[in-house]
C-alpha positions, 0 to 999 in steps of 0.5 A, a space after each residue: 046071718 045073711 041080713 047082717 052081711 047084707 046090710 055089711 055089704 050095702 056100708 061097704 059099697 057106700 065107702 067104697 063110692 067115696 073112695 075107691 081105694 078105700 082097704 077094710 081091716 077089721 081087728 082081731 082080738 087075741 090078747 085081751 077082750 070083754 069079761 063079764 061074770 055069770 050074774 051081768 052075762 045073764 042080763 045081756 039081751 043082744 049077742 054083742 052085749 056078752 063077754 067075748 067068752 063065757 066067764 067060766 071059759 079056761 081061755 081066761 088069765 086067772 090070778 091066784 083068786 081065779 079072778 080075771 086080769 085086766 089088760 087094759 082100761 081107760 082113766 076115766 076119773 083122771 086119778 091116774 090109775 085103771 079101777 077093776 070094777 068102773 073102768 077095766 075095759 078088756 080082761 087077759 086071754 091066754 093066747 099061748 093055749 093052741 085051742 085060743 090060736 085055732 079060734 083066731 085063725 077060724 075067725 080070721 078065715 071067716 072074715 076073708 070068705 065074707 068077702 067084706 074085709 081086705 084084711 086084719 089088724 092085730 094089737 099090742 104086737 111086741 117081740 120085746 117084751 111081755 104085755 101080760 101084766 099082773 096089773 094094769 098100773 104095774 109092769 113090774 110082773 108079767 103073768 106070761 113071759 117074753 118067751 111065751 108070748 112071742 112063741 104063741 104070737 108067731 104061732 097066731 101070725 103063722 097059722 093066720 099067713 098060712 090058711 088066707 094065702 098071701 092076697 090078704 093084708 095083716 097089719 100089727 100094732 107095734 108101736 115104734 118097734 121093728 118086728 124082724 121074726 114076724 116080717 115075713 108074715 105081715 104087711 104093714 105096722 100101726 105105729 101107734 107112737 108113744 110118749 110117756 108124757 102128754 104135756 109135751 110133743 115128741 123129743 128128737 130121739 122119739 123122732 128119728 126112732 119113728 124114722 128108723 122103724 118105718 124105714 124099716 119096714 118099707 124096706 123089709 115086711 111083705 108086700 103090699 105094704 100098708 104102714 101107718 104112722 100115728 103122732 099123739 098131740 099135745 094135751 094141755 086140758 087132760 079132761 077137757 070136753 069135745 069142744 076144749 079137745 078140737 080147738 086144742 088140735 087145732 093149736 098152732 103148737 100141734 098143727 105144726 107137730 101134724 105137718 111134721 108127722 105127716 112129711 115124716 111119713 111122706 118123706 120115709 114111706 109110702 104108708 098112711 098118716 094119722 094125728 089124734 089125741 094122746 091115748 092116755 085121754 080119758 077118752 076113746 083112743 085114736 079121736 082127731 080132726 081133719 086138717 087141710 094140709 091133708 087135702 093137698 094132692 101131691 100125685 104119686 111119689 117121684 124121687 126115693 125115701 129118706 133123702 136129705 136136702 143137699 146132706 144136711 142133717 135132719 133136712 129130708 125132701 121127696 118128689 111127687 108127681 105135682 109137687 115135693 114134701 119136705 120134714 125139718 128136725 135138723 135143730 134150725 130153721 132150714 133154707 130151701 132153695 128150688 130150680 122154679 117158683 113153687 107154693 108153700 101150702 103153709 104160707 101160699 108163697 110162691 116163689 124159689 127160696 122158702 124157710 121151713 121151721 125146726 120140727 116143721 114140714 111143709 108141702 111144695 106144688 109145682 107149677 100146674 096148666 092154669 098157672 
């Protein structure tokens, strides 16, 4: 109603002072949503304490006992398995049904003519695989093929592209996967990237398989591209409270894998950055800190993607208007060597010769007026 978008438009302006060139997106559900039976709907008093459907709705993926299919949860009593009834969070949509595809393309338009959001997001993105699973801890059937799901998720992305123009951003959820049937359609990818452990940080092939996607995709989704990598840190405590999860960030361990991160995506896009926690925390997804190696101003970027430092292998560095960025996964501690003393934001040396770590990354400024 019009209160509501009042109110939407009032938080919009608020970030919009903090930064201006603050982009909102908004996801779209399609895949899976909240589910719940005829006996607790009729409880719910608010509108956004209802199911995303109405339990009887056909939109539903029923199994044999015409009972819904979780499609995702959170572990939340660590025993390493998602409970149906205490921790499923979202049930399976049929997204192949036409009808689901026109509500989502509705719901999209709607959004861009309130004039609050710059764009979408839409999750679990795959053209390799199926994500509807018989269930949640078991992969080993889908209730949708391959096939059927990319047919479906094309026809969404197309219709979507086709009714908001081109002036409106679509950003996918596709982990580490290059999406080449979808690329004409979409603008960016959230690199959502896993690993199958939380006890440890990335492997050198998860590493460059981050590089190639991303490279990748600057180089052939539409424009305005908005790419965004996200790193997972490492997890010692698995259940530990608020106060364990930020001094754990905050390791020397996985400051250093965010410095990696971060200079990856400096050094091979011109996209976003994040490093939270590993999604299979029992809590919400996405939680981080703040790190102040995030704060530095480089400007804008000078020199070209993916180069490597004087073709060494795994040595990438990049110009910025005010300083170079360099990521170091060659397997060694790596000499570089600059033409004028700079600062190592890591260590705040200035000076021309600096050492940057195996699966490290470091920021460089260049010599400002007050110097």
């Amino acid at each position: 109603n019009a209160e509501q978008l009042g109110i939407a438009s009032q938080r919009k302006q608020q970030l919009l002072s903090r930064n201006s060139n603050l982009r909102l997106l908004v996801e779209i559900r399609y895949r899976d949503a909240k589910y719940l039976s005829a006996a607790n709907e009729s409880k719910a008093k608010n509108w956004w304490q209802v199911g995303f459907y109405p339990p009887d709705s056909p939109f539903w993926l029923k199994d044999d006992e015409d009972q819904p299919i979780v499609g995702w949860g959170e572990d939340t009593n660590t025993n390493g398995k998602i409970d149906r009834n205490d921790e499923a969070l979202n049930f399976l949509i049929d997204f192949t049904q036409e009808a689901v595809q026109d509500l989502v393309v509705e719901k999209v338009l709607e959004l861009k003519n309130s004039g609050l959001f710059d764009g979408i997001m839409l999750d679990w993105w795959s053209e390799d695989f199926a994500t509807s699973p018989v269930g949640v801890d078991d992969w080993s059937e889908t209730i949708l093929t391959r096939e059927e799901e990319l047919r479906a998720r094309l026809a969404i992305l197309q219709k979507i592209r086709f009714n908001v123009g081109d002036n409106f951003l679509i950003l996918v959820n596709a982990n580490t996967r290059k999406i080449p049937q979808s690329a004409a359609y979409v603008n960016g990818i959230f690199m959502e990237s896993y690993k199958d452990e939380y006890s440890r940080s990335y492997n050198l092939d998860e590493i460059k398989q981050m590089e190639r996607t991303l490279l990748w995709a600057e180089q052939n989704l539409k424009p305005p591209q908005i790419n965004c990598l996200e790193g997972w840190r490492l997890v010692t405590k698995y259940t530990g409270d608020l106060e364990t999860r930020i001094a754990e960030r905050n390791s020397n361990q996985n400051q250093q894998s965010m410095r990696m991160i971060t200079t990856l995506s400096l050094t091979h896009s011109d996209g976003y950055v994040l490093f939270s926690d590993d999604n299979t925390m029992p809590t919400p997804d996405h939680l981080h800190n703040w790190y102040n190696f995030w704060d530095i101003d480089l400007g804008y970027p000078v020199g070209e993607k993916a180069q490597r430092f004087q073709q060494i292998e795994g040595l990438f560095i990049r110009e910025f208007e005010k300083g170079w960025t360099a990521y170091n996964r060659s397997g060694q501690t790596q000499a570089i060597i600059f033409a004028e003393d700079v600062t190592n934001v890591n260590t705040n040396e200035r000076q021309q010769h600096h050492q940057i770590p195996d699966l490290d990354g470091v920021l460089f400024l260049k010599k400002t007026a007050a110097d």
